[in-house]
C-alpha positions as protocol buffer text, in pm:
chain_id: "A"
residue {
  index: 1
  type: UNK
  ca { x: 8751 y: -4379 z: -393 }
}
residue {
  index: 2
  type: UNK
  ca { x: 8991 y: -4133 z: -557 }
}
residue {
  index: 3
  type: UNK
  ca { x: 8958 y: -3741 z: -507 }
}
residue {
  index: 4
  type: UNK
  ca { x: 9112 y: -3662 z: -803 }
}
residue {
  index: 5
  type: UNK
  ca { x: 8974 y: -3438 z: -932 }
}
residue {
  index: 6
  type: UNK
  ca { x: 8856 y: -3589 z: -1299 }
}
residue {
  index: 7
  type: UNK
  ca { x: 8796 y: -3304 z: -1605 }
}
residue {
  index: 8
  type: UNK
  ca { x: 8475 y: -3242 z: -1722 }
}
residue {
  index: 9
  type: UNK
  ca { x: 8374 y: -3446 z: -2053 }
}
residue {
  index: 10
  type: UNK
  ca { x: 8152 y: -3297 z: -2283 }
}
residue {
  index: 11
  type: UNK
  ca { x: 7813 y: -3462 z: -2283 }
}
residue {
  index: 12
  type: UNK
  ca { x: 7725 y: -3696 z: -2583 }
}
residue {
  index: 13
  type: UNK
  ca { x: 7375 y: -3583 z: -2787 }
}
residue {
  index: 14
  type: UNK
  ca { x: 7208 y: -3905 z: -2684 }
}
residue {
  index: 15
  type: UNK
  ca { x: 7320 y: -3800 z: -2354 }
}
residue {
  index: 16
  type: UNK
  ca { x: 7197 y: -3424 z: -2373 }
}
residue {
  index: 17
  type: UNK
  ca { x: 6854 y: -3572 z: -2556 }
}
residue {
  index: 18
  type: UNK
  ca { x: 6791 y: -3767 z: -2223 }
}
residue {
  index: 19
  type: UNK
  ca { x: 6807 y: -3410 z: -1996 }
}
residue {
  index: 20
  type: UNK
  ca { x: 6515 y: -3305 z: -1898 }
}
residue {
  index: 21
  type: UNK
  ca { x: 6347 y: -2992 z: -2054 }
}
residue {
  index: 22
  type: UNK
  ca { x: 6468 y: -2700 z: -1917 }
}
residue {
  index: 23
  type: UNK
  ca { x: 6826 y: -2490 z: -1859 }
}
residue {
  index: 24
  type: UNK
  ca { x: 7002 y: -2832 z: -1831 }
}
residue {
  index: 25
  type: UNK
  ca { x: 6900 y: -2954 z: -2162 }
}
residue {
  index: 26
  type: UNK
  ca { x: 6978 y: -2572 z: -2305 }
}
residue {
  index: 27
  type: UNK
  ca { x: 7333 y: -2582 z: -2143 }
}
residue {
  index: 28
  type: UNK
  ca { x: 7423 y: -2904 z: -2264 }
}
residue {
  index: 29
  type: UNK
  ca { x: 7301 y: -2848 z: -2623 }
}
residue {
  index: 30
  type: UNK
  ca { x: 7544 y: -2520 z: -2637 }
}
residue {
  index: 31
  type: UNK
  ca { x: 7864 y: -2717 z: -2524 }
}
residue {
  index: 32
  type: UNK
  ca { x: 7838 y: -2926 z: -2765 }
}
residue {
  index: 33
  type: UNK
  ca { x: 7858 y: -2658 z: -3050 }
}
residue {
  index: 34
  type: UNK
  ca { x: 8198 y: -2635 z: -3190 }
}
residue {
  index: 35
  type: UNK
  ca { x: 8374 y: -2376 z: -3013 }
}
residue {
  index: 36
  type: UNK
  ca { x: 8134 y: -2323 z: -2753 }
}
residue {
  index: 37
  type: UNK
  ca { x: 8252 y: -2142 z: -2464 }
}
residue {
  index: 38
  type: UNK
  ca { x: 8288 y: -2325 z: -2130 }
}
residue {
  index: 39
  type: UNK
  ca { x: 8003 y: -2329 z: -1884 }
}
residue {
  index: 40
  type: UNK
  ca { x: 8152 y: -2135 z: -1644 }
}
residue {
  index: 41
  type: UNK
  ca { x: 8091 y: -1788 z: -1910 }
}
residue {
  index: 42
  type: UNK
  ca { x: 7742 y: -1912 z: -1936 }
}
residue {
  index: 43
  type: UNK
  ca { x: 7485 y: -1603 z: -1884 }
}
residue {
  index: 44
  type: UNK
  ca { x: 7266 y: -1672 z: -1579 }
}
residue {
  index: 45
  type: UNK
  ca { x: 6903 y: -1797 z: -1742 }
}
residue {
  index: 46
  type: UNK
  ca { x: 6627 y: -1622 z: -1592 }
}
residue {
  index: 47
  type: UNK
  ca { x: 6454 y: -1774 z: -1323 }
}
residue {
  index: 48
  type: UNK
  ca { x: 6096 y: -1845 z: -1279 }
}
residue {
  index: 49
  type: UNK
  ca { x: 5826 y: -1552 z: -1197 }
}
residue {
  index: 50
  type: UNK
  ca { x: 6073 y: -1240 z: -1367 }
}
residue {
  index: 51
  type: UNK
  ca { x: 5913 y: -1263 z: -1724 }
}
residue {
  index: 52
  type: UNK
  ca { x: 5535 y: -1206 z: -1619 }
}
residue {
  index: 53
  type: UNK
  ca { x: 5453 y: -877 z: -1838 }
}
residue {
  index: 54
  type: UNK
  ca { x: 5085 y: -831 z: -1828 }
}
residue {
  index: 55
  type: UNK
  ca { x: 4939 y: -600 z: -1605 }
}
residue {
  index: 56
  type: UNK
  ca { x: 4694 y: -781 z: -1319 }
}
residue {
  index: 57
  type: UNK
  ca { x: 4504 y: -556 z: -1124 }
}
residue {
  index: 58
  type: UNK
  ca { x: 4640 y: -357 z: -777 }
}
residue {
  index: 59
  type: UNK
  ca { x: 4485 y: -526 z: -437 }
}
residue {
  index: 60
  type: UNK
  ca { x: 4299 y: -213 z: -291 }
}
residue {
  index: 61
  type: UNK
  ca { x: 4410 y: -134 z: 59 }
}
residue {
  index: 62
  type: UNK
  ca { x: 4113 y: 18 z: 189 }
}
residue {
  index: 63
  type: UNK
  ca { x: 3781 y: -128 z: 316 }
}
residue {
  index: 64
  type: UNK
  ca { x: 3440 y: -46 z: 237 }
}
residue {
  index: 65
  type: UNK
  ca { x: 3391 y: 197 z: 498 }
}
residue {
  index: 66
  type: UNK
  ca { x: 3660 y: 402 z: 372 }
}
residue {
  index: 67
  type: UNK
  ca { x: 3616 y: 359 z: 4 }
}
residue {
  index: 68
  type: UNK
  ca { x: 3222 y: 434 z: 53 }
}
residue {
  index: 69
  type: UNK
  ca { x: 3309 y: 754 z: 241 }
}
residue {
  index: 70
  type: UNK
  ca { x: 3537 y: 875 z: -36 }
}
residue {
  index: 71
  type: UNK
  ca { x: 3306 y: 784 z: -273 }
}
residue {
  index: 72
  type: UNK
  ca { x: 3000 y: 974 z: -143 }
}
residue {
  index: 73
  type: UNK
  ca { x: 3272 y: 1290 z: -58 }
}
residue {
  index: 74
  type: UNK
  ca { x: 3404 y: 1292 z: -372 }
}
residue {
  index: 75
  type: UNK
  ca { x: 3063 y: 1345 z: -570 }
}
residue {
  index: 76
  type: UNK
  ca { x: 2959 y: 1589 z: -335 }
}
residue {
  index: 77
  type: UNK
  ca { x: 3274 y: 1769 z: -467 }
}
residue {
  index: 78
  type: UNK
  ca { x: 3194 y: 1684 z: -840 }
}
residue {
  index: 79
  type: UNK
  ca { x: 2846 y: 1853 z: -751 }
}
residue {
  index: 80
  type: UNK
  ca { x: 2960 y: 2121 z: -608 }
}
residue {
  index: 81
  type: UNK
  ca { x: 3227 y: 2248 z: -850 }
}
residue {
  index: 82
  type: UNK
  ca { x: 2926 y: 2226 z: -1107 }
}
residue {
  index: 83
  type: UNK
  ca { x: 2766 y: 2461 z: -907 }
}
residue {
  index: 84
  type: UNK
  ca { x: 3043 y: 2708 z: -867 }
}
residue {
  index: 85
  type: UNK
  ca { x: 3066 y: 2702 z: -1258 }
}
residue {
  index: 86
  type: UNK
  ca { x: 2747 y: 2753 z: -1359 }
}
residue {
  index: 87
  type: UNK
  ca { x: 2697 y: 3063 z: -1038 }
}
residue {
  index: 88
  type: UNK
  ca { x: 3036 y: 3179 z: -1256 }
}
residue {
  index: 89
  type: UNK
  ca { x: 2803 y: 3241 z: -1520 }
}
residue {
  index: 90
  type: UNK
  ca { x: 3181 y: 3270 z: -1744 }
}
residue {
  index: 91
  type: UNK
  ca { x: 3025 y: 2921 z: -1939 }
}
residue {
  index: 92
  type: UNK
  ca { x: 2961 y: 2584 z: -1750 }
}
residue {
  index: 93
  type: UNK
  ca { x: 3125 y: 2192 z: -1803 }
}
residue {
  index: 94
  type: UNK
  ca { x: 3071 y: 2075 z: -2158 }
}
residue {
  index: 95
  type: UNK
  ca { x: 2762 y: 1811 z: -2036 }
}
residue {
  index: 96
  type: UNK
  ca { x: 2601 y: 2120 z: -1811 }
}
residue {
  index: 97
  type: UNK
  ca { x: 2576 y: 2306 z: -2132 }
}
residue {
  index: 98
  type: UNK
  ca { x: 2370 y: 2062 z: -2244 }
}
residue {
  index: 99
  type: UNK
  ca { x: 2180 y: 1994 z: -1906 }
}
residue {
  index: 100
  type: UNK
  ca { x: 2167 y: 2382 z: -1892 }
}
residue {
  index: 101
  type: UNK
  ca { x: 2016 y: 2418 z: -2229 }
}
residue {
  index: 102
  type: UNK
  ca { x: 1723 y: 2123 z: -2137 }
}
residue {
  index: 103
  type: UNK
  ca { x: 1647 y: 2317 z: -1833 }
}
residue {
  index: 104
  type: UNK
  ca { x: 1596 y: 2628 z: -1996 }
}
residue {
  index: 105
  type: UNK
  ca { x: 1320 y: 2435 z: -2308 }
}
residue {
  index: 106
  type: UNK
  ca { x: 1171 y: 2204 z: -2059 }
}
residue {
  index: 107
  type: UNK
  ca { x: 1135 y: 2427 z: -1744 }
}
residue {
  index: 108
  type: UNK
  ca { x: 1226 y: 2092 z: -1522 }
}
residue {
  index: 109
  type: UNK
  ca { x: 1487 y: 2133 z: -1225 }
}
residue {
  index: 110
  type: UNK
  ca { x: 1829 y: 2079 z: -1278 }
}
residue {
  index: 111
  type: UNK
  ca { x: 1876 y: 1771 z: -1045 }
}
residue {
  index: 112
  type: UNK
  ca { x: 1575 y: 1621 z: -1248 }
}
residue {
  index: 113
  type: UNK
  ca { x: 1716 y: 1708 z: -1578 }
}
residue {
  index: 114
  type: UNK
  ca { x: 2069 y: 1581 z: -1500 }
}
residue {
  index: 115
  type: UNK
  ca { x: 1889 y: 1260 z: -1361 }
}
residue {
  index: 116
  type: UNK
  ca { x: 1733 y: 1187 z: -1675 }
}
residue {
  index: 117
  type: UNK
  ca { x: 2020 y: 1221 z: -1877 }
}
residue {
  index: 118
  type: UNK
  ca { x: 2166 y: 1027 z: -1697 }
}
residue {
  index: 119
  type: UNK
  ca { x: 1934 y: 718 z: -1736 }
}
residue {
  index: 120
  type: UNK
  ca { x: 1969 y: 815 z: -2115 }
}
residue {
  index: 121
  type: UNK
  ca { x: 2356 y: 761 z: -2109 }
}
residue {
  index: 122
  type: UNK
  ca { x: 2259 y: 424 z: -1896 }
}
residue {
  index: 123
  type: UNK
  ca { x: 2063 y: 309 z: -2187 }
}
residue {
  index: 124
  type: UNK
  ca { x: 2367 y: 353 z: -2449 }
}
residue {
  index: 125
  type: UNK
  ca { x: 2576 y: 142 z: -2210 }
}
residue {
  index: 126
  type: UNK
  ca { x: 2341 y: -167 z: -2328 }
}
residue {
  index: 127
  type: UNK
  ca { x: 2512 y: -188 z: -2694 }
}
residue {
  index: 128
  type: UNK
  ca { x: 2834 y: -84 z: -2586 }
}
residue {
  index: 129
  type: UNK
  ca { x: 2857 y: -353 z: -2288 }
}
residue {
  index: 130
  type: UNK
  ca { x: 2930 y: -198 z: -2033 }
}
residue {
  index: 131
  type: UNK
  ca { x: 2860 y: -287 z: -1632 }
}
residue {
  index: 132
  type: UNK
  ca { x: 2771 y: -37 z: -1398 }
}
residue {
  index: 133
  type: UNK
  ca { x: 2884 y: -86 z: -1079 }
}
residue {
  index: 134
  type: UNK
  ca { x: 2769 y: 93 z: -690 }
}
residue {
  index: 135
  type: UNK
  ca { x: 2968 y: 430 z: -814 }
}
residue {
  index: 136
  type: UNK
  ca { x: 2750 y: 426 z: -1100 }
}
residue {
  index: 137
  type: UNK
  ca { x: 2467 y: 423 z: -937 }
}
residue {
  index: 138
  type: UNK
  ca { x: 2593 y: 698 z: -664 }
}
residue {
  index: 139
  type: UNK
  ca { x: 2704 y: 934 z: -948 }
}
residue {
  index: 140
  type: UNK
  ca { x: 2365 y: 961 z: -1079 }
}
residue {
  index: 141
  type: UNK
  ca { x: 2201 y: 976 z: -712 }
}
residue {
  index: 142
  type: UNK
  ca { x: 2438 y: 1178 z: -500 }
}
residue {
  index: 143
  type: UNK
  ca { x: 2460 y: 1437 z: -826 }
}
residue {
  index: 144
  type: UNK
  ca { x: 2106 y: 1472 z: -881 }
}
residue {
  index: 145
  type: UNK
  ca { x: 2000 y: 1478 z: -539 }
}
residue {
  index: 146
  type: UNK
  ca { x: 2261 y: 1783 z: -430 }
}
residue {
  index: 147
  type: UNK
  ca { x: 2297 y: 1991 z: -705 }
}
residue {
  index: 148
  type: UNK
  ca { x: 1991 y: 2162 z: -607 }
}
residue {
  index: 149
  type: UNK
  ca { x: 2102 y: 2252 z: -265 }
}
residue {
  index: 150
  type: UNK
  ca { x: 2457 y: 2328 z: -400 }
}
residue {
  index: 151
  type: UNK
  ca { x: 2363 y: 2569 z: -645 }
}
residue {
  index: 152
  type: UNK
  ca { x: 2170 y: 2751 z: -403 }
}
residue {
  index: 153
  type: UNK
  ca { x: 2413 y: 2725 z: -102 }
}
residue {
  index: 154
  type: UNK
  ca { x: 2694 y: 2888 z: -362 }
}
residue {
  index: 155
  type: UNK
  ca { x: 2436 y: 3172 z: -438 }
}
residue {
  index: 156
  type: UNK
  ca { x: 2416 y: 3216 z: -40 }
}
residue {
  index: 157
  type: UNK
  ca { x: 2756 y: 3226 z: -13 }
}
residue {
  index: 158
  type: UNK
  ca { x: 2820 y: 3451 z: -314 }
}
residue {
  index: 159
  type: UNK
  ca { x: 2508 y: 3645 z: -380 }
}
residue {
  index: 160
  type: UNK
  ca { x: 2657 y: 3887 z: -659 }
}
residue {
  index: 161
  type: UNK
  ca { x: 2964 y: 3786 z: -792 }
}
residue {
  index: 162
  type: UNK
  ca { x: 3184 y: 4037 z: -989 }
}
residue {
  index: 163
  type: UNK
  ca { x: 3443 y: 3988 z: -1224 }
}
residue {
  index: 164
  type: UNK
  ca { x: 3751 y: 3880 z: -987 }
}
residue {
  index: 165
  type: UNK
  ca { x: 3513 y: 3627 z: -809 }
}
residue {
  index: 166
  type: UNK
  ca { x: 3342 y: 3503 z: -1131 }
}
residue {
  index: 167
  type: UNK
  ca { x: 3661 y: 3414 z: -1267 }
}
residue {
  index: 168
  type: UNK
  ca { x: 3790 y: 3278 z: -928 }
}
residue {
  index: 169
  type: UNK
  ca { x: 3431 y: 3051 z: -924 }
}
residue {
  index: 170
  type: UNK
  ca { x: 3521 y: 2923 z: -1243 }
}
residue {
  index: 171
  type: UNK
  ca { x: 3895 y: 2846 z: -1225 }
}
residue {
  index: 172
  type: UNK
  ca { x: 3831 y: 2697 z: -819 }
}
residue {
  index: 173
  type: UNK
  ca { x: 3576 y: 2475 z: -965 }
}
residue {
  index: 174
  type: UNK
  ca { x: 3773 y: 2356 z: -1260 }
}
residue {
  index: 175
  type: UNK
  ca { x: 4048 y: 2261 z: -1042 }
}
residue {
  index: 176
  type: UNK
  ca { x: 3777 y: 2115 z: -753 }
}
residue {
  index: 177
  type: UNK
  ca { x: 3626 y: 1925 z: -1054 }
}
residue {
  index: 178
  type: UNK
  ca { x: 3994 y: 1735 z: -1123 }
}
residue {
  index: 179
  type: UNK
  ca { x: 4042 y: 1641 z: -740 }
}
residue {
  index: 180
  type: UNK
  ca { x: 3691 y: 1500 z: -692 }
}
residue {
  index: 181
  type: UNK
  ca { x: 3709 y: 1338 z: -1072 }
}
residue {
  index: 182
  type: UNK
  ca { x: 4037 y: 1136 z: -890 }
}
residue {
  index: 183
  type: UNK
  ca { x: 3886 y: 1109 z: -513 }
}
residue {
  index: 184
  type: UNK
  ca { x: 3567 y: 918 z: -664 }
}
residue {
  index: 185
  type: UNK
  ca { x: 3721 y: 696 z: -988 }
}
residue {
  index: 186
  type: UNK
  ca { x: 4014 y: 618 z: -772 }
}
residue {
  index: 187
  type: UNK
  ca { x: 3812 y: 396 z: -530 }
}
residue {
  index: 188
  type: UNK
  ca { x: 3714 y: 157 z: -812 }
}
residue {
  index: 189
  type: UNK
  ca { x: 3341 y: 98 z: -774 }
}
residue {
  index: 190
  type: UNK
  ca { x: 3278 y: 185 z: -1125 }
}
residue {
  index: 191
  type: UNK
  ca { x: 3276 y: 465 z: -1332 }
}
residue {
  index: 192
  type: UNK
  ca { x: 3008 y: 767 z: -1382 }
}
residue {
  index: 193
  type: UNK
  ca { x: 2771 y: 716 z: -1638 }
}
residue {
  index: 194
  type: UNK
  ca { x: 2942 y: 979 z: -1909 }
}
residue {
  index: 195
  type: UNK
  ca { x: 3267 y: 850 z: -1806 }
}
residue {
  index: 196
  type: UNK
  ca { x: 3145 y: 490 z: -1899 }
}
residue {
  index: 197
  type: UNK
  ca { x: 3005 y: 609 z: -2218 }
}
residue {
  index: 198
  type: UNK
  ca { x: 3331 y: 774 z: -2321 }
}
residue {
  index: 199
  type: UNK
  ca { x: 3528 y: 400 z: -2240 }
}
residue {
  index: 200
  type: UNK
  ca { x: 3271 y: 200 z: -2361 }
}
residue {
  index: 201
  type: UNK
  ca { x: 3314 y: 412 z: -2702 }
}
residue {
  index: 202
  type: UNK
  ca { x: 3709 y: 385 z: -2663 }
}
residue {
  index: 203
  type: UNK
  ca { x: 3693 y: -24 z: -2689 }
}
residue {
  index: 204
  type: UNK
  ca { x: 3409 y: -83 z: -2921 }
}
residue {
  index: 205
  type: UNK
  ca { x: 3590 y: 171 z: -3175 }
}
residue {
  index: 206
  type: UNK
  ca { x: 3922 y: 106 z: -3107 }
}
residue {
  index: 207
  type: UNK
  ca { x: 3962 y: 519 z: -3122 }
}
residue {
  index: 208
  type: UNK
  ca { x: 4221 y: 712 z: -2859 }
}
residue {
  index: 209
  type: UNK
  ca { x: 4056 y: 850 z: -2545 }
}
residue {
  index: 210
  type: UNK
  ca { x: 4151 y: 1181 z: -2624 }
}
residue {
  index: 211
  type: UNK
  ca { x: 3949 y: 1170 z: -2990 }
}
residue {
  index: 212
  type: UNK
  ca { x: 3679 y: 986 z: -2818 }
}
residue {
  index: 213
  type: UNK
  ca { x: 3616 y: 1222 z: -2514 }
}
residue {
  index: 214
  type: UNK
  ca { x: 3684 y: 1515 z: -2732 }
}
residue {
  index: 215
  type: UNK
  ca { x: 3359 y: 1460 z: -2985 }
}
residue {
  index: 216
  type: UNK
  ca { x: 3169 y: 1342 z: -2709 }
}
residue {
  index: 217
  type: UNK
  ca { x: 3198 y: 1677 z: -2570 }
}
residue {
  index: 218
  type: UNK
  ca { x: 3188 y: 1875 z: -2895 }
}
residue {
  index: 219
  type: UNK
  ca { x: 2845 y: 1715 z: -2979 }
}
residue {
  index: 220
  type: UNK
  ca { x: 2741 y: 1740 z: -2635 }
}
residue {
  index: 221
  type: UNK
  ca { x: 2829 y: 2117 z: -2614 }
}
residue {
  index: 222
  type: UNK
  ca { x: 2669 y: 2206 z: -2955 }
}
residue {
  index: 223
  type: UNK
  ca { x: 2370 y: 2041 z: -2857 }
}
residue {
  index: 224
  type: UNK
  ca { x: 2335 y: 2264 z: -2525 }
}
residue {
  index: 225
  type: UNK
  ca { x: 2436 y: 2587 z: -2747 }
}
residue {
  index: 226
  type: UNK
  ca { x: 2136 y: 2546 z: -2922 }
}
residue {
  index: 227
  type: UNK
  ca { x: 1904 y: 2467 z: -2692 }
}
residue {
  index: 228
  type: UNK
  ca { x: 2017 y: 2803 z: -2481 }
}
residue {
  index: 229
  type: UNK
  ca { x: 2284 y: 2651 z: -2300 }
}
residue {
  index: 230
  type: UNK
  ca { x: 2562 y: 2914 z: -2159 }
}
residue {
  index: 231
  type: UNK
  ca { x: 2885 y: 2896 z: -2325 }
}
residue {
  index: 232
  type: UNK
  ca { x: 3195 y: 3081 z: -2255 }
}
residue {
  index: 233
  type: UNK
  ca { x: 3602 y: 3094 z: -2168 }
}
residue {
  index: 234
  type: UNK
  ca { x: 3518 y: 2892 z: -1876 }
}
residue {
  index: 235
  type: UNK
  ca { x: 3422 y: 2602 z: -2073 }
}
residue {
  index: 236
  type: UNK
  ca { x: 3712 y: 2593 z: -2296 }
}
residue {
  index: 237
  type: UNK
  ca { x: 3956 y: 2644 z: -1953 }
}
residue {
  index: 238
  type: UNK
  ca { x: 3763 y: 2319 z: -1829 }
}
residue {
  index: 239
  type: UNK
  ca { x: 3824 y: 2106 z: -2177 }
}
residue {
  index: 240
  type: UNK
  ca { x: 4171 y: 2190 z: -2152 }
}
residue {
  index: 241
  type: UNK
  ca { x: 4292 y: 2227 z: -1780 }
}
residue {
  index: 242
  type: UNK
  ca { x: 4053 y: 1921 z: -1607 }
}
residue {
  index: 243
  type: UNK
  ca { x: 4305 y: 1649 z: -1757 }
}
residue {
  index: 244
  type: UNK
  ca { x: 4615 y: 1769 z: -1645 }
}
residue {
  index: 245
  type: UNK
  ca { x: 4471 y: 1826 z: -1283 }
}
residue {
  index: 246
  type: UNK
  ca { x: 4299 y: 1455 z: -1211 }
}
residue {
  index: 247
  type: UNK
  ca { x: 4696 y: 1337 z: -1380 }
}
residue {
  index: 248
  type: UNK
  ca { x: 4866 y: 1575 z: -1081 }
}
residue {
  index: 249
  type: UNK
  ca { x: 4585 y: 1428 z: -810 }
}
residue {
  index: 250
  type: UNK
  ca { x: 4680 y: 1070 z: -946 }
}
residue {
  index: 251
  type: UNK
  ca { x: 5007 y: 1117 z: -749 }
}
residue {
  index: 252
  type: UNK
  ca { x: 4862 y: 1175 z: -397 }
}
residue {
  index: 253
  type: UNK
  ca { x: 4847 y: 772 z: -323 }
}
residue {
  index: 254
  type: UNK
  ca { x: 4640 y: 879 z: 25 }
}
residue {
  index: 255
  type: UNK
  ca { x: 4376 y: 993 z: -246 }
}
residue {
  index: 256
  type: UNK
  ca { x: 4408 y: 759 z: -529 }
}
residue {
  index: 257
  type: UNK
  ca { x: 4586 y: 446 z: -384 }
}
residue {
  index: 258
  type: UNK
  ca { x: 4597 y: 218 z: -667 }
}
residue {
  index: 259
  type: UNK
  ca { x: 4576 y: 515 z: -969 }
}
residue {
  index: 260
  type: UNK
  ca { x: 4301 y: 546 z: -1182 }
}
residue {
  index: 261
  type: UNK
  ca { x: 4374 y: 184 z: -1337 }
}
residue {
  index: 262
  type: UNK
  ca { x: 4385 y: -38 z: -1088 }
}
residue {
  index: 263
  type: UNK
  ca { x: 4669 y: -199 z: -1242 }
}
residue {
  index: 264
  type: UNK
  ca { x: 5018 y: -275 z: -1150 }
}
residue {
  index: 265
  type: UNK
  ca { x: 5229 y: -161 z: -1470 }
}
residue {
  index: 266
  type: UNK
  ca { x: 5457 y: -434 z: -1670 }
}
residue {
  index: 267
  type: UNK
  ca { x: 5763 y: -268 z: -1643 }
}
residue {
  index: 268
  type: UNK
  ca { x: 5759 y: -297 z: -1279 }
}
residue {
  index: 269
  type: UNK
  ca { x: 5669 y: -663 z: -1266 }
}
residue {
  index: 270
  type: UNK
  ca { x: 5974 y: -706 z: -1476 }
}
residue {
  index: 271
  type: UNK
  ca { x: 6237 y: -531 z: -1370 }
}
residue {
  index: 272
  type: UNK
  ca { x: 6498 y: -714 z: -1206 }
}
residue {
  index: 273
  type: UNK
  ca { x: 6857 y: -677 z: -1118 }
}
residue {
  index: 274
  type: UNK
  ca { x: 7121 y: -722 z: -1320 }
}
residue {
  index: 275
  type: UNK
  ca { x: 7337 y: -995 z: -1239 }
}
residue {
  index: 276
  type: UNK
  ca { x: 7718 y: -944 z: -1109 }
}
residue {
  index: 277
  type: UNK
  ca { x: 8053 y: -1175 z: -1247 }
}
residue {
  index: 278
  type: UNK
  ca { x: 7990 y: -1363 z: -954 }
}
residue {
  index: 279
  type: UNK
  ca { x: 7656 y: -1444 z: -969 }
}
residue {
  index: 280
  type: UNK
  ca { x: 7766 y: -1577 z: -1361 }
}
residue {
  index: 281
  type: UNK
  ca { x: 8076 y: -1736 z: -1200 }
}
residue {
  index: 282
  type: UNK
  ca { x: 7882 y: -1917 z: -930 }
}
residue {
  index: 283
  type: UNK
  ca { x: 7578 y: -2053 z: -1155 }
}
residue {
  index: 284
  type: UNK
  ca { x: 7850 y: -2148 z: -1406 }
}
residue {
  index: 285
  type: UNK
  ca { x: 7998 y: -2374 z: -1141 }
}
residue {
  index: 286
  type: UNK
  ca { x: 7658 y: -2513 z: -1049 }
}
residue {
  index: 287
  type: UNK
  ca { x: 7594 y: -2608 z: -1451 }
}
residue {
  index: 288
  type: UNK
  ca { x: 7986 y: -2752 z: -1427 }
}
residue {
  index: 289
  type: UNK
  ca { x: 7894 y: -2990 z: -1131 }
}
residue {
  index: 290
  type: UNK
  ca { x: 7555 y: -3092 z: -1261 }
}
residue {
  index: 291
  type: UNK
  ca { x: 7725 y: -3190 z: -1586 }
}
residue {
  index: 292
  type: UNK
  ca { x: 7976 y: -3371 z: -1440 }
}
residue {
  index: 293
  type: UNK
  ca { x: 7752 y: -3573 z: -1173 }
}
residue {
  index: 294
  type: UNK
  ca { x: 7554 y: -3669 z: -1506 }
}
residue {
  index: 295
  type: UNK
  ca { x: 7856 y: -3738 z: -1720 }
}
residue {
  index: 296
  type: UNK
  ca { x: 7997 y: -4006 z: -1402 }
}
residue {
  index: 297
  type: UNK
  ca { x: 7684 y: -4161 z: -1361 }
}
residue {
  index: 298
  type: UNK
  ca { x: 7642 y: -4231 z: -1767 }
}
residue {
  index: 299
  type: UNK
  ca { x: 8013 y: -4395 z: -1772 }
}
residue {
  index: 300
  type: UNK
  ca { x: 8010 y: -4554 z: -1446 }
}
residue {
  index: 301
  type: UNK
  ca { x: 7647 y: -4681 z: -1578 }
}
C-alpha cells in the first residue's frame, strides 16, 4: 500500500447528502461552493454545551440549619429597624405608616395589627398566584411576634431621643432595614408577604418593579396619612436609600450566596474563549482527514 500522499478531492453532493447531520455535512456543503476556501481556514464550529443562554437556578450551598438561622436573624433585624424608625419619630417605612395609622383608629397592638395585614396581603396572593413558602410564613410570625418587645427594648435603650439620635435612629435603621431585607430573601425560602404582593403585581401586569413597588407604597402611605399615620423625611430617606443598600449587601456572597435571584446569569453560561490560529489550524486538519477517509472509502467502494 502506497504512502503517497494522495490530494484531497472535493466531495460530490450525493456524497455530502449521505453525511450525517451535523459539522460534517456543514463543511462539506461549503467546499463545494465555487470558490470556497479550503478547510483548513474553516472557523472552529462551536461545540456542544457553549450556547445554553437561559438562566437555571444557582444550587444553594448552605443547609437548612444555616439557612433557617439566617432566616429567623434576619427578620429579627427587619423588626428591629422598624422599631428604631418609628422610636425616630422623623416618619416610619411606607407600610408602618399604614400599620401606624390602624393602630392609632383601632386601639389594637402593633404586632396584632401588622399580623392582620398581613393575612390581608396573603389573601391578594390568591388572584395573583402566588406560593408562599416557610419565609413567608416566618415574616409574618417572627415580625408580629417581636415587634412588641423591640419597640420597647429601643425605648429602654433610648428613653428620650434628641435631634442627633433621632436622626441617627432613622438613618441606622434604614440602612439595618437593607442588610436584613438581603440576609432573609437571600436564603430563598420565599418571599415576605408585601414583597410577594409587589412580584406577583410585576408578572400579572407586565409593569417594571420600580413603577410597581413605587404605587404600592404611594397608596399604602396615603392610606396611613389619613388614618393618623406619622409621616416625615425619614420616610422619603427610606423610599429612596433602602434599594441601593440591599444592591451593595447583594455583594457580600457570605450573606447572600446565590444573590437575590437564585439564578446563574446567561452571559456567564456563555462565555467562552476565543479560539487561537492553531486551534483553527488543527480542527481544519481534522475536517481535511475526515474528508479524505470519506472521499477513499466512496472511490475505493
Amino acid at each position: 500500500m502506497s504512502t503517497t500522499a494522495r490530494p484531497v478531492r472535493r466531495p460530490s453532493r450525493r456524497l455530502s447528502r449521505r453525511l450525517p447531520r451535523g459539522p460534517l455535512r456543514r463543511q462539506a456543503a461549503r467546499s463545494l461552493r465555487p470558490g470556497a476556501p479550503r478547510a483548513a481556514s474553516v472557523a472552529m464550529p462551536e461545540t456542544a454545551g457553549t450556547t445554553a443562554t437561559a438562566a437555571v437556578p444557582a444550587a444553594m450551598p448552605w443547609g437548612p440549619v444555616r439557612r433557617g438561622t439566617q432566616l429567623v436573624l434576619g427578620l429579627l433585624a427587619f423588626t428591629w429597624s422598624m422599631a428604631m424608625m418609628l422610636h425616630a419619630g422623623q416618619g416610619g417605612m411606607p407600610w408602618d405608616v399604614l400599620h401606624q395609622g390602624l393602630v392609632r383608629s383601632t386601639g389594637l397592638g402593633f404586632g396584632t395589627v401588622v399580623a392582620l395585614t398581613s393575612v390581608l396581603v396573603l389573601l391578594a396572593w390568591v388572584p395573583l398566584r402566588q406560593r408562599p413558602g416557610i419565609g413567608t410564613v416566618a415574616n409574618v410570625a417572627v415580625i408580629s411576634l417581636a415587634i412588641g418587645p423591640c419597640l420597647t427594648f429601643t425605648a429602654w435603650l433610648v428613653p428620650d431621643p434628641g435631634p442627633v439620635a433621632r436622626i441617627a435612629l432613622a438613618v441606622g435603621g434604614i440602612v439595618l432595614n437593607g442588610v436584613a431585607t438581603a440576609a432573609y430573601i437571600g436564603v430563598r425560602l420565599g418571599p415576605g408577604p408585601r414583597d410577594g404582593l409587589m412580584t406577583g403585581l410585576v408578572q400579572r401586569s407586565g409593569a417594571s418593579v420600580r413603577l410597581v413597588r413605587t404605587g404600592i407604597e404611594v397608596v399604602v402611605v396615603l392610606a396611613g396619612i389619613l388614618l393618623g399615620g406619622t409621616f416625615g423625611w425619614a420616610t422619603v430617606a427610606f423610599a429612596l436609600g433602602v434599594g441601593p443598600v440591599v444592591q451593595a449587601t447583594v455583594r457580600w456572597r457570605w450573606l447572600v450566596p446565590t444573590g437575590l435571584t437564585g439564578t446563574v446569569a446567561p452571559a456567564a453560561r456563555t462565555a467562552r474563549p476565543t479560539p487561537t490560529d492553531a486551534d483553527l489550524a488543527r480542527r481544519g486538519r481534522e475536517i481535511s482527514r475526515a474528508l479524505d477517509t470519506i472521499s477513499r472509502e466512496h472511490r475505493d467502494g
